[in-house]
C-alpha positions in Angstrom: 46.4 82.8 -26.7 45.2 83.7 -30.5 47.5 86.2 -31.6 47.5 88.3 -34.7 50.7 89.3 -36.5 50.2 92.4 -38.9 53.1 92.0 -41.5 54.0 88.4 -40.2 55.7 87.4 -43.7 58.6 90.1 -43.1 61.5 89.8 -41.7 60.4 91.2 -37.9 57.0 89.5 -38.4 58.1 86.2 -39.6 60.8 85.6 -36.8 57.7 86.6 -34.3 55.8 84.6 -35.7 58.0 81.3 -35.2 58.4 82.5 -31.8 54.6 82.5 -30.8 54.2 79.6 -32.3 57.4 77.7 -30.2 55.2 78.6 -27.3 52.4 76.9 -28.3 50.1 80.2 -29.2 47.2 80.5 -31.7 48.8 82.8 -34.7 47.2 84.4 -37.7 48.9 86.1 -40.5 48.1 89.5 -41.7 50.0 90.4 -44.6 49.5 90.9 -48.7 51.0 87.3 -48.3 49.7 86.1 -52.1 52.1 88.8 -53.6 54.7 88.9 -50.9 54.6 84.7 -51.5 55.2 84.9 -55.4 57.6 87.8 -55.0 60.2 85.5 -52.9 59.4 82.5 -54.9 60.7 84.7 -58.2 63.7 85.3 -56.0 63.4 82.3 -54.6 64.8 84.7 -51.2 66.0 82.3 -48.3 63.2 83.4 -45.9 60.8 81.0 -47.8 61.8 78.4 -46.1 60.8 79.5 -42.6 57.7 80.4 -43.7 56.8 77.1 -45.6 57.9 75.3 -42.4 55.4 77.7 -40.1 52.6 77.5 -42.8 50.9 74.3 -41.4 50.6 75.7 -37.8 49.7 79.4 -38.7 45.9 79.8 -37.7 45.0 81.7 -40.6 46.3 84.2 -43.1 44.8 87.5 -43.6 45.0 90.5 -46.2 45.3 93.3 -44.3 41.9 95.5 -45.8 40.0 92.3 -44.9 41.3 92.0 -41.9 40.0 95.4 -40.6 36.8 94.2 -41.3 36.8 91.2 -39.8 38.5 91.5 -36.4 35.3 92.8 -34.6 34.1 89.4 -35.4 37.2 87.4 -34.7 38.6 85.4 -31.5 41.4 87.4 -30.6 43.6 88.3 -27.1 46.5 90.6 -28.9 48.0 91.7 -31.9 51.3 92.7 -32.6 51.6 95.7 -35.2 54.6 94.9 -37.5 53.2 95.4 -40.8 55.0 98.9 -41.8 56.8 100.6 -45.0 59.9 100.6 -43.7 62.3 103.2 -45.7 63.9 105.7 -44.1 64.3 106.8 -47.7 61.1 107.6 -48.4 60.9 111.4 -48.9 56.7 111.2 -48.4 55.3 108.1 -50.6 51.3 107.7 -50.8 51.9 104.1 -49.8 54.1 105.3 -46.7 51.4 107.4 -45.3 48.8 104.6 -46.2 50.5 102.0 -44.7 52.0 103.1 -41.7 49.5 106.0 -40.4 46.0 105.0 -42.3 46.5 101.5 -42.1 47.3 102.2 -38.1 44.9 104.4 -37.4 42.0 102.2 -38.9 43.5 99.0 -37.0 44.0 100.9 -33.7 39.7 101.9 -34.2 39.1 98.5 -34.7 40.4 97.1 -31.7 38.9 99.5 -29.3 35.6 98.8 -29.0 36.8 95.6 -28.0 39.6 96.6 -25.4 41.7 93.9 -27.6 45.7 95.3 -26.9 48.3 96.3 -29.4 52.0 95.7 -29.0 53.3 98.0 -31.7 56.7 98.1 -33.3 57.7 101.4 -33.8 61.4 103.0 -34.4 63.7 105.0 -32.7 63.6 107.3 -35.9 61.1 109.1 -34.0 63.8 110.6 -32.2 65.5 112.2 -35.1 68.2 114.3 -34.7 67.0 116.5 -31.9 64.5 114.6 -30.3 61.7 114.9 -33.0 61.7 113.1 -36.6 63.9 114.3 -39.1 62.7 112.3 -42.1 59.1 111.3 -43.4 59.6 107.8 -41.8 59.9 108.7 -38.5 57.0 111.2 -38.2 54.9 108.2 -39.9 55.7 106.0 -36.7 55.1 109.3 -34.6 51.8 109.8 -35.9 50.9 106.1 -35.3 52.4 106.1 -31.4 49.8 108.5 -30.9 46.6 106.0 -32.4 48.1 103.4 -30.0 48.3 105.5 -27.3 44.3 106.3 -27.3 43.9 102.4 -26.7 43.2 100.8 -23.1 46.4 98.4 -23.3 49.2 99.1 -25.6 53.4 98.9 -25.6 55.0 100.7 -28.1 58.7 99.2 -28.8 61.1 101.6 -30.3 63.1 99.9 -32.8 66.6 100.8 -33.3 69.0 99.0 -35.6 67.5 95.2 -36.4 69.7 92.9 -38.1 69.2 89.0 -38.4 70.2 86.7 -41.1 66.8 86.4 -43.4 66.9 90.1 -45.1 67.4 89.5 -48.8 64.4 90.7 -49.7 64.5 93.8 -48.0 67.3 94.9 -50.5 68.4 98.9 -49.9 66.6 99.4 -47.0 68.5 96.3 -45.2 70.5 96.4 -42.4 74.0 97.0 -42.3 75.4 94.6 -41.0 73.6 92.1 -43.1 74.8 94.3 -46.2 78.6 94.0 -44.6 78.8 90.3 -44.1 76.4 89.9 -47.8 79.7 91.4 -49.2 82.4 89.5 -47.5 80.5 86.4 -48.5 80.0 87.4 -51.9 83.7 89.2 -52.3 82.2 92.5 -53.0 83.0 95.8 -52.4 81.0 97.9 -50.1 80.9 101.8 -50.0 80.6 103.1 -46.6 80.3 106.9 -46.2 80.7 107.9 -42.3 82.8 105.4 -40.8 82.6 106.9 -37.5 79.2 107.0 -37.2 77.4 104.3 -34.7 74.3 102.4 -33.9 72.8 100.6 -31.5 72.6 97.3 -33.3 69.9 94.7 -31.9 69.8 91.3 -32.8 66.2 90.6 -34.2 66.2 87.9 -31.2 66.2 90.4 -28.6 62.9 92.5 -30.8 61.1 89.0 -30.8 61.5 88.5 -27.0 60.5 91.8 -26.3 57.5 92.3 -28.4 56.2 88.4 -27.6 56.7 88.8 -24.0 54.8 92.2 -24.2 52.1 90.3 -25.8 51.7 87.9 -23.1 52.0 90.7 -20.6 49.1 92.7 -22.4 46.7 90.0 -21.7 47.1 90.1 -18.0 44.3 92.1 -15.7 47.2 94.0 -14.2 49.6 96.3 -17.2 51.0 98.9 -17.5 51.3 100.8 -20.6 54.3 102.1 -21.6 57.0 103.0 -24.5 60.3 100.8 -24.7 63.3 101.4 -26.1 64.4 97.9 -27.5 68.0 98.0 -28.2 71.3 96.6 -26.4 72.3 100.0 -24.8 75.8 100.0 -26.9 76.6 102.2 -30.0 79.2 100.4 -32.1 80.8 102.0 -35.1 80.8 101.4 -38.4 84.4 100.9 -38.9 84.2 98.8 -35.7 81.3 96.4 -36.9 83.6 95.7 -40.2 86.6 94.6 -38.2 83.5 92.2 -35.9 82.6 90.8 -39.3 86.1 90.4 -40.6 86.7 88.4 -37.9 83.6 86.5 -37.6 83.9 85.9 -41.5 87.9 85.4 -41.3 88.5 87.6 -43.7 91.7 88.7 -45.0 91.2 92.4 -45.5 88.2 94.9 -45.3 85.7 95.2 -48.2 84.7 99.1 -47.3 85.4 102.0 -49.5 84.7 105.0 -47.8 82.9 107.6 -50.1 82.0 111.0 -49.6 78.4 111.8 -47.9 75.4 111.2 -50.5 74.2 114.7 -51.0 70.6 113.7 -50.5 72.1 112.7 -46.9 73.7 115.7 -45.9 71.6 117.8 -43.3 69.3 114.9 -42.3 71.3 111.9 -41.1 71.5 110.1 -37.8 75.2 110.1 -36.8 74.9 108.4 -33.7 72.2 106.3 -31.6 72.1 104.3 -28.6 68.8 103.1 -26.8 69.4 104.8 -22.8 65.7 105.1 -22.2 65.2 104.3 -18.1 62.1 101.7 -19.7 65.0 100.1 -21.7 64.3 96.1 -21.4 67.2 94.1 -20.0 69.0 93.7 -22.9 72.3 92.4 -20.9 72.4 89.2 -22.7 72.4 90.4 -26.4 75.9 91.2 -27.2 76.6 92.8 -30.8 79.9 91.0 -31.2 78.4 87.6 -29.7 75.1 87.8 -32.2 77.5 88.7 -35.3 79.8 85.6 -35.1 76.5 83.5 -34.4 74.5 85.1 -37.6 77.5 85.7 -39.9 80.0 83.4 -39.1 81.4 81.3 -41.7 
């Protein structure tokens, strides 16, 4: 199968990557992989060496602008969308609109006259605070569902909280729990506002199963189009996940200083989530406690 990987140098993309290739398929890269090489060999960031080791068997790699212009041309049965500015932060960059709407909406016209499918990694930010986005990130991924959905054969994965062990470069906007342990392991302090807040934490294991089986599903005669919600079905804490990486780190005592809400916070955060979407995949063998002692133990 010849599979294309939009933003297959990140850290969703690369681990997608490694998997397709484990099973034997035909990858190609699309990424700004020129820069995003030199910017983790300046920081010489541990994913490098993951991607080195893939670089022999990867098809082809791709900017993304020539890419558009290529793919009517190409040999491919699926691509997988991860390629995405992923900061919740973002108030309403040019680049976030560019990247994650344009850039989607261009791709998504480029496939269609060729039926080609799209599995497309969204975010459960779309759901916001009320069941509609409460931030510039989530209506980005909102607008996109909708470009996807105009295709013949789509799946649209809703993202909750990734975490693996190869986010360095993804500095602020990295997950938690990779923060968390990054502090225990580096005797740090870490300021924690809302302790009692909680996420659905998925092990970026369970996204890569999901969104390679959906691939391989996509280019059967018989699909069915749909949005999932990819997470394990369990909201942990935060105070809980620091005593799960106290233990897995064997830690004396706890890092966290709880500080007061950031004030550019107040009014549009998330204080709980928890994928309970009926077209949830079976997530019963991802455990948060059981994928933090195998990522972060020490």
């Amino acid at each position: 199968m010849n599979v294309v990987v939009t933003g297959g140098l990140g850290f969703i993309g690369q681990a997608i990557v490694r998997e397709l290739l484990i099973r034997r398929h035909r990858v190609t890269i699309v990424d700004y992989w020129k820069d995003r090489i030199t910017e983790y060999e300046r920081a010489r960031y541990p994913i490098l060496e993951e991607i080195y080791a893939d670089s022999l068997s990867v098809r082809e790699y791709i900017e993304p602008q020539e890419f558009l212009h290529r793919v009517k041309g190409m040999a491919v049965d699926v691509v997988i969308h991860a390629g995405a500015v992923v900061d919740t932060m973002d108030l309403g960059d040019r680049g976030l609109w560019e990247a994650n709407v344009d850039y989607t909406r261009d791709l998504c016209a480029g496939l269609m006259p060729r039926s080609i499918p799209l599995v497309f990694m969204s975010s459960a930010a779309v759901y916001g605070k009320a069941g509609h986005p409460a931030n510039p990130y989530g209506l980005s991924k909102l607008i996109g569902e909708k470009f996807v959905s105009e295709l013949t054969r789509y799946a649209i994965l809703r993202l909750f909280n990734v975490f693996g062990p190869l986010e360095h470069h993804k500095g602020v906007m990295s997950s938690v729990p990779f923060k968390l342990a990054q502090a225990y392991k580096d005797v740090s302090r870490f300021e924690m506002h809302s302790p009692d807040s909680s996420r659905d934490f998925v092990p970026v294991a369970a996204v890569v199963r999901v969104a390679v089986e959906r691939a391989e599903h996509l280019t059967s005669k018989h699909v069915s189009n749909e949005i999932y919600d990819v997470g394990t079905g369990e909201s942990t804490t935060f105070g809980d996940l620091d005593a799960m990486i106290q233990q897995a780190v064997r830690a004396n005592h706890s890092v966290v200083k709880v500080i007061p809400m950031p004030e550019h916070l107040v009014g549009r955060y998330q204080f709980y989530t928890r994928a309970d979407s009926p077209r949830r995949p079976d997530m019963t063998d991802f455990s948060t406690r059981q994928w933090i002692n195998e990522y972060f133990k020490r």
